[in-house]
N, C-alpha and C positions, 0 to 999 in steps of 0.2 A: 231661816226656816224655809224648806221647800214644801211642805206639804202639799202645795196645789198643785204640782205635777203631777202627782200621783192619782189626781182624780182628771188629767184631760185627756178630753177627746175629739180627736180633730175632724172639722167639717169635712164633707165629699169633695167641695171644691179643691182643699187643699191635701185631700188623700189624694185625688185626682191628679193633680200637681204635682206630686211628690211621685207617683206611679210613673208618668210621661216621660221625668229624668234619667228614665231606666228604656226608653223608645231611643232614643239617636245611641247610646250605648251596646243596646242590643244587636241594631241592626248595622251598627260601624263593626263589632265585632264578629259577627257569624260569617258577612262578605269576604271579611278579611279569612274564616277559617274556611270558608267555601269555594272561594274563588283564588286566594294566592297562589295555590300549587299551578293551576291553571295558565293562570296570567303570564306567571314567572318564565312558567317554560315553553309555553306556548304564542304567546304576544311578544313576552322580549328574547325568547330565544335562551334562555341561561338554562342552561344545566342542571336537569333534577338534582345529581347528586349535589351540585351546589346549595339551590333550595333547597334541598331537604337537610345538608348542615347548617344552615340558617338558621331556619326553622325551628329543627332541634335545641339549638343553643338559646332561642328566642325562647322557649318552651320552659327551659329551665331559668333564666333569667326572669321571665314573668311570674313564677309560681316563688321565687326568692324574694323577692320585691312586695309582694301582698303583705308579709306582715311588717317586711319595714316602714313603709306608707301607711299602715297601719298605727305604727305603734309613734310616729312621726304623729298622724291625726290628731291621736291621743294627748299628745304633749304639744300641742299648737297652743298660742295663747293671743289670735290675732285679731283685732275688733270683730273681722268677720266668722268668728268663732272657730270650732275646733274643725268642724267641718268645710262649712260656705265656701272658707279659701282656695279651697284646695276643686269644688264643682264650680269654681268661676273660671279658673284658670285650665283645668281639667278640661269644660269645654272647649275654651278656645281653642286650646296647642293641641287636641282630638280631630278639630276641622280643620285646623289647618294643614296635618302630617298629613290625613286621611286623604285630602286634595290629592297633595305630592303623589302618595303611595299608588293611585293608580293613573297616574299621566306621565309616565315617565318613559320618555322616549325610546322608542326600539331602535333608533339607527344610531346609538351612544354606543360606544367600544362597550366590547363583554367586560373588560375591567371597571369602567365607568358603571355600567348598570347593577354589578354586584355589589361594589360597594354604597351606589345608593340603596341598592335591595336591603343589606345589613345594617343602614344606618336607619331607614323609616323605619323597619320592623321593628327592632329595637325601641328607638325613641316613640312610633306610635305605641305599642305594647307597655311600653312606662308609664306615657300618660293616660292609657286606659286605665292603668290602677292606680296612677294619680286621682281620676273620677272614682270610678266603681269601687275600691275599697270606702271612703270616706261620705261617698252615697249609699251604700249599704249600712253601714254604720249610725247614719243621720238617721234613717226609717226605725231601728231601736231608741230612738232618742224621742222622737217626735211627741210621744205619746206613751206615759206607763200603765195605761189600763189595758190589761191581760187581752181581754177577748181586740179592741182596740190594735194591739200591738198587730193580730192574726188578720185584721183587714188592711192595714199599711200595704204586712207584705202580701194582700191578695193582689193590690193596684199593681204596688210591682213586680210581680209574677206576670200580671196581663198584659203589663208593657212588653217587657224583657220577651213573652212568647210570641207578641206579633212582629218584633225585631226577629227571636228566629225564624219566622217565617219568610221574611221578609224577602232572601235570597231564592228563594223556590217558589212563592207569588209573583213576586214584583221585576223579579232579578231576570228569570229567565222569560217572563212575556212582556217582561217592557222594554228594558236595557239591551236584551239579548234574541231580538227577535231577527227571524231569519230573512235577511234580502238575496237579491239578486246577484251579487256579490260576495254576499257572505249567508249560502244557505244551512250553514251553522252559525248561527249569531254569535257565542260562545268568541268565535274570532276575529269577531269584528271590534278593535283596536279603539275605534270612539266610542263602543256602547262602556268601555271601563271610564272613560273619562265622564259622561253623564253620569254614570251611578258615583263616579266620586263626588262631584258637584253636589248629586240630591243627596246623598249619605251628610256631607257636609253641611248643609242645610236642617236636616231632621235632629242633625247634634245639637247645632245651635239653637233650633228654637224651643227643642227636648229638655235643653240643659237649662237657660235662661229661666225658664218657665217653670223648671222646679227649685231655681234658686231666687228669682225675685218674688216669689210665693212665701217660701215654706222663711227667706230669711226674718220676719218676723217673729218668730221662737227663740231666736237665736238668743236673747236676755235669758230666757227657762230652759235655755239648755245647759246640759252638766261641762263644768271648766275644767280646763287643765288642772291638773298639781304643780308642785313644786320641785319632783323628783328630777327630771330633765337637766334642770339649771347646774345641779348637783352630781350629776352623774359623769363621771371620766369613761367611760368606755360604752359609748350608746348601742354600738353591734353586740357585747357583750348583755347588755341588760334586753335586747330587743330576743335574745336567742334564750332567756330565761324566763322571759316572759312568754313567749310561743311556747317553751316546754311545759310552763305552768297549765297555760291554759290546756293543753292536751292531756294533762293531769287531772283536772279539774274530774271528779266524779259524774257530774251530767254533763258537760261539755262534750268530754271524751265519748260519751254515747252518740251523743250529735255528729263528732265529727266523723265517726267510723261508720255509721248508717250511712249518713250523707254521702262518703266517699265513696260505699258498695254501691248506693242508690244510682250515683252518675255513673259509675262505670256499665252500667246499664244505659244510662241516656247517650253513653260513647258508643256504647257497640252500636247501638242505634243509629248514630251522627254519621259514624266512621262505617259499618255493614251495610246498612239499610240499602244502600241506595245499588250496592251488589246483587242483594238479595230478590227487589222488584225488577233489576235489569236482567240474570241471570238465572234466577230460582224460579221467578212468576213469570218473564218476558214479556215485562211492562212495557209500555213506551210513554215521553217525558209523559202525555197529556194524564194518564190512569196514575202514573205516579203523584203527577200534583195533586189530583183528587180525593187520593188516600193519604196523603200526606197532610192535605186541607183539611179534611178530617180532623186529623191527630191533633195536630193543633186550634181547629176550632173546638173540640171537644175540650180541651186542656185551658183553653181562655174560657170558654164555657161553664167549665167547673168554680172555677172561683167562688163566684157565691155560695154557690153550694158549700162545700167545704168551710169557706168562712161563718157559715151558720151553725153548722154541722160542729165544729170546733168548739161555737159558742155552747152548744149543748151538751156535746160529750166530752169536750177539752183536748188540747192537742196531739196526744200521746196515743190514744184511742185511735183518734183519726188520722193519726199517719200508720198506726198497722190497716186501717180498712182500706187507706189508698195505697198501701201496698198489695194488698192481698187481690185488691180489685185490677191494678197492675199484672200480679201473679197471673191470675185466672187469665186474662187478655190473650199474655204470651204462649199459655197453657195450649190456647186453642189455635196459639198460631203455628204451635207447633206442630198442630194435628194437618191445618194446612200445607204446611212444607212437606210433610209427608206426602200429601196427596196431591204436588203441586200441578201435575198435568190437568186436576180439575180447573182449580184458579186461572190457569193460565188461558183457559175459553171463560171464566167467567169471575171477573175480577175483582166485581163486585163482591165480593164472599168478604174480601178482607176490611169492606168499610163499616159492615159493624163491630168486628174485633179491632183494628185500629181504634178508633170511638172506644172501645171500653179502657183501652190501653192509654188512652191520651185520658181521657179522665181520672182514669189511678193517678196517672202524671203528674194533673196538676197540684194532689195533694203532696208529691212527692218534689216538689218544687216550692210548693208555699209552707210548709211549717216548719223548718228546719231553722231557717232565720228567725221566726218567728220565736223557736225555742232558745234561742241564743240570748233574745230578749230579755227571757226571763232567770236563766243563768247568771246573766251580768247583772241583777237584783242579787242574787245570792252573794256574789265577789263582791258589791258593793258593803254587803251587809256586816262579811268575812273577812274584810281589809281594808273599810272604806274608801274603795277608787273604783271608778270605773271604766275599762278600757273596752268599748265597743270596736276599735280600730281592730286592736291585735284580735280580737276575737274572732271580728269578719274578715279579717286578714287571711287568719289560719285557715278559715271556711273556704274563703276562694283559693288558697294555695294544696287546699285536700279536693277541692272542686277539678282545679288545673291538674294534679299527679292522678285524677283518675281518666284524665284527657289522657294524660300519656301512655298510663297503665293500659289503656283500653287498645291505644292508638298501637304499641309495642305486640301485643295478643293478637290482635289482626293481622300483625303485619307478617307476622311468623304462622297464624293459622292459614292465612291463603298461602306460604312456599309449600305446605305440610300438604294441604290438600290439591296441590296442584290446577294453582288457580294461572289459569295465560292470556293475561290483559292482551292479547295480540290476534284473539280470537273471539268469534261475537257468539259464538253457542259453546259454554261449556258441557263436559262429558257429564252422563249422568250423576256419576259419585261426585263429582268437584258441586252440580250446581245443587244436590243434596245441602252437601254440607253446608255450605255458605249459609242453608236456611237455619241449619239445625246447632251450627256454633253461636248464631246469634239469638236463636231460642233458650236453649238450654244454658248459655252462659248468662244470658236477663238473667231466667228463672233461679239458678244458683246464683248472684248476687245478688239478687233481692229476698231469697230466704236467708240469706244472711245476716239481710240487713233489716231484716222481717224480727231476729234473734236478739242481734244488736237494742234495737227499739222499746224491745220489750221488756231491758233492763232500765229502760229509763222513767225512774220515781215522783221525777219533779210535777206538781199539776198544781192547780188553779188555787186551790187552798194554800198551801205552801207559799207560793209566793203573794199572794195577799197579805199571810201572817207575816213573811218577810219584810215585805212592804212596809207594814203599823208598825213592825219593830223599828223596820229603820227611822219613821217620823216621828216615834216618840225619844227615840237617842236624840234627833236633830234637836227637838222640842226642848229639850233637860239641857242639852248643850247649849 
């Protein structure tokens, strides 16, 4: 008899905890997607075109692996349960690549540095989803009360955002500041090996801390089955089980939302920083500031929306922070337009960023949160529950909008004649830069505005799910 899952609700302390685990992940992660191209070709001297096949193949390797780790999670049967195993060790071999990955000697033959460039990327990028799938996973598990489930993932949402910031805070006025020697910090060779040491550091005490916490649940959390043991061809059942899930009637809503949703946050990741250097003619200091912004506004939101959730339920509130999203871009677009104003007065864009980082954060928090409540329905539907592959597929539709977004850029700056080799673009080129990354938000997230709106499941439904499934336990 489980019954009593169904009604916990876990303390702040250890929402807390469970949120943090998602801090050294974040900001191990974003370094690595902010600074690699950098490092690679700049510090060690390798050759873009090299990194950039790297990369690419690391890209696709990474987004393949989410639901195998995933669906691995799932059928774990090891005292420290489905999950714990996998964020004990997840940590460790996280801090210790992450080390490697940026102290690796530039006076090592070009063949010696690529192929350790190939080998950390790689094995770091595995065991990030050795953690991050099976930690995403655990946050569905912790807790089955509905509103509950949407403050898990408010904590980490809050983590995971001040990880992205991390590299544009911390990264370039601490690690990267400009000396005497190096009045571009960017190339000075020992500020990479500090930030690996502290990167390294924030995993471990990130990780430790949400797994010597939260493993006390670890009895009330959902077991493996028995399928695994039985099964002759586990790529086979791992690749029918990904298709199911994308079958799934609410799922399938989630994941296609989700996937327009980020391709937004890519253009963002991947544009942005074009568009304040070339469209506005920021410099680093006005970038941080609107960018600080963005992201305090988006950690900022959490409550908010977790409240907001509680009262109107999740489905409502992921079109308002979309729509509130919408509106942001709406008006940045009016900006791009008129960007010779901006460009004396910069300030214009810290309250439209701000409205935009706050869409953000709903647009960040309920999606997982919705998966939650999915995986009550599959339970109900075929009694098992595979949180893994589900968050698997999440983050492998999260990664293919990395790429999709990354592929779009990279073909819209040859189109518009964009010449990284020149510090003032022509009017037309630094136009555009503003207005593909307006107009392609705004149409991905009416999209995904569309998408959402088919999605039925709410807060009644899965409660009755819920009673159904305790009174089957009960009779059985």
């Amino acid at each position: 008899m489980k019954d009593i899952k169904y009604s916990t609700k876990i303390g702040f302390f250890d929402k807390l905890s469970y949120g943090i685990g998602n801090l050294g992940f974040g900001v191990a992660m974003q370094c690595l997607a902010s600074f690699l191209m950098f490092y690679s070709t700049v510090i060690l001297g390798v050759p873009g075109r090299y990194v950039g096949f790297i990369v690419a193949l690391s890209v696709f390797w990474d987004a393949v692996t989410d639901p195998v780790i995933g669906y691995l999670s799932d059928n774990t049967k090891f005292k420290r349960g489905r999950r714990h195993f996998y964020l004990f060790w997840g940590t460790i071999t996280i801090a210790f690549f992450n080390y490697f990955m940026w102290t690796i000697n530039p006076s090592y033959s070009m063949e010696i540095k690529v192929v350790f460039l190939f080998l950390l990327i790689f094995v770091l990028k595995t065991v990030m989803t050795v953690y991050g799938t099976p930690y995403t996973a655990l946050g569905a598990e912790l807790s089955y009360d509905y509103d509950t489930r949407t403050a898990i993932q408010g904590y980490r949402i809050f983590f995971f955002l001040m990880g992205l910031a991390f590299p544009t805070v911390v990264g370039i006025t601490w690690f990267f500041r400009s000396t005497y020697e190096f009045p571009i910090g960017q190339m000075n060779p020992v500020g990479y090996e500090l930030m690996g040491i502290t990167i390294s550091i924030i995993v471990l005490v990130s990780g430790f801390i949400c797994y010597f916490v939260t493993k006390k649940y670890i009895p009330n959390l959902p077991k493996a089955k028995s399928e695994m043991e039985k099964s002759k061809n586990i790529l086979k059942d791992i690749f029918i089980m990904f298709s199911e899930a994308l079958k799934n009637r609410y799922f399938s809503k989630i994941f296609w939302g989700y996937l327009f949703v980020n391709i937004c946050a890519a253009l963002i990741g991947t544009l942005g920083l074009h568009v304040f250097t070339y469209t506005f003619i920021m410099d680093n200091n006005q970038i941080g500031i609107v960018m600080g912004i963005f992201f305090l506004m988006s950690l900022l939101s959490q409550p908010f929306w977790t409240k907001y959730s509680a009262k109107n339920d999740k489905q409502p509130s992921m079109e308002k922070s979309i729509l509130i999203s919408l509106i942001g871009c709406i008006f940045l677009t009016g900006l791009v337009i008129f960007k010779h104003i901006v460009r004396t007065h910069f300030w214009l864009l810290i309250p439209i960023l701000g409205v935009v980082g706050f869409g953000a954060g709903g647009l960040f928090l309920f999606p997982p949160a919705m998966v939650g409540d999915v995986i009550d329905v599959e339970e109900y539907e075929t009694g098992k529950r595979s949180e893994g592959i589900y968050f698997g597929t999440m983050t492998f539709g999260y990664k293919a909008s990395q790429a999709i977004a990354i592929f779009l850029v990279g073909i819209s700056l040859d189109v518009i004649g964009f010449n990284a080799e020149i510090e003032i673009q022509s009017y037309y080129t630094s136009l555009m830069l503003g207005l593909i990354l307006c107009i392609g938000s705004i149409i991905v997230l009416i999209i995904a505005l569309f998408i959402y709106r088919k999605y039925t499941l709410n807060k009644d439904k899965v409660l009755n799910i819920q009673s159904e499934i305790i009174d089957t336990e009960i009779v059985n």
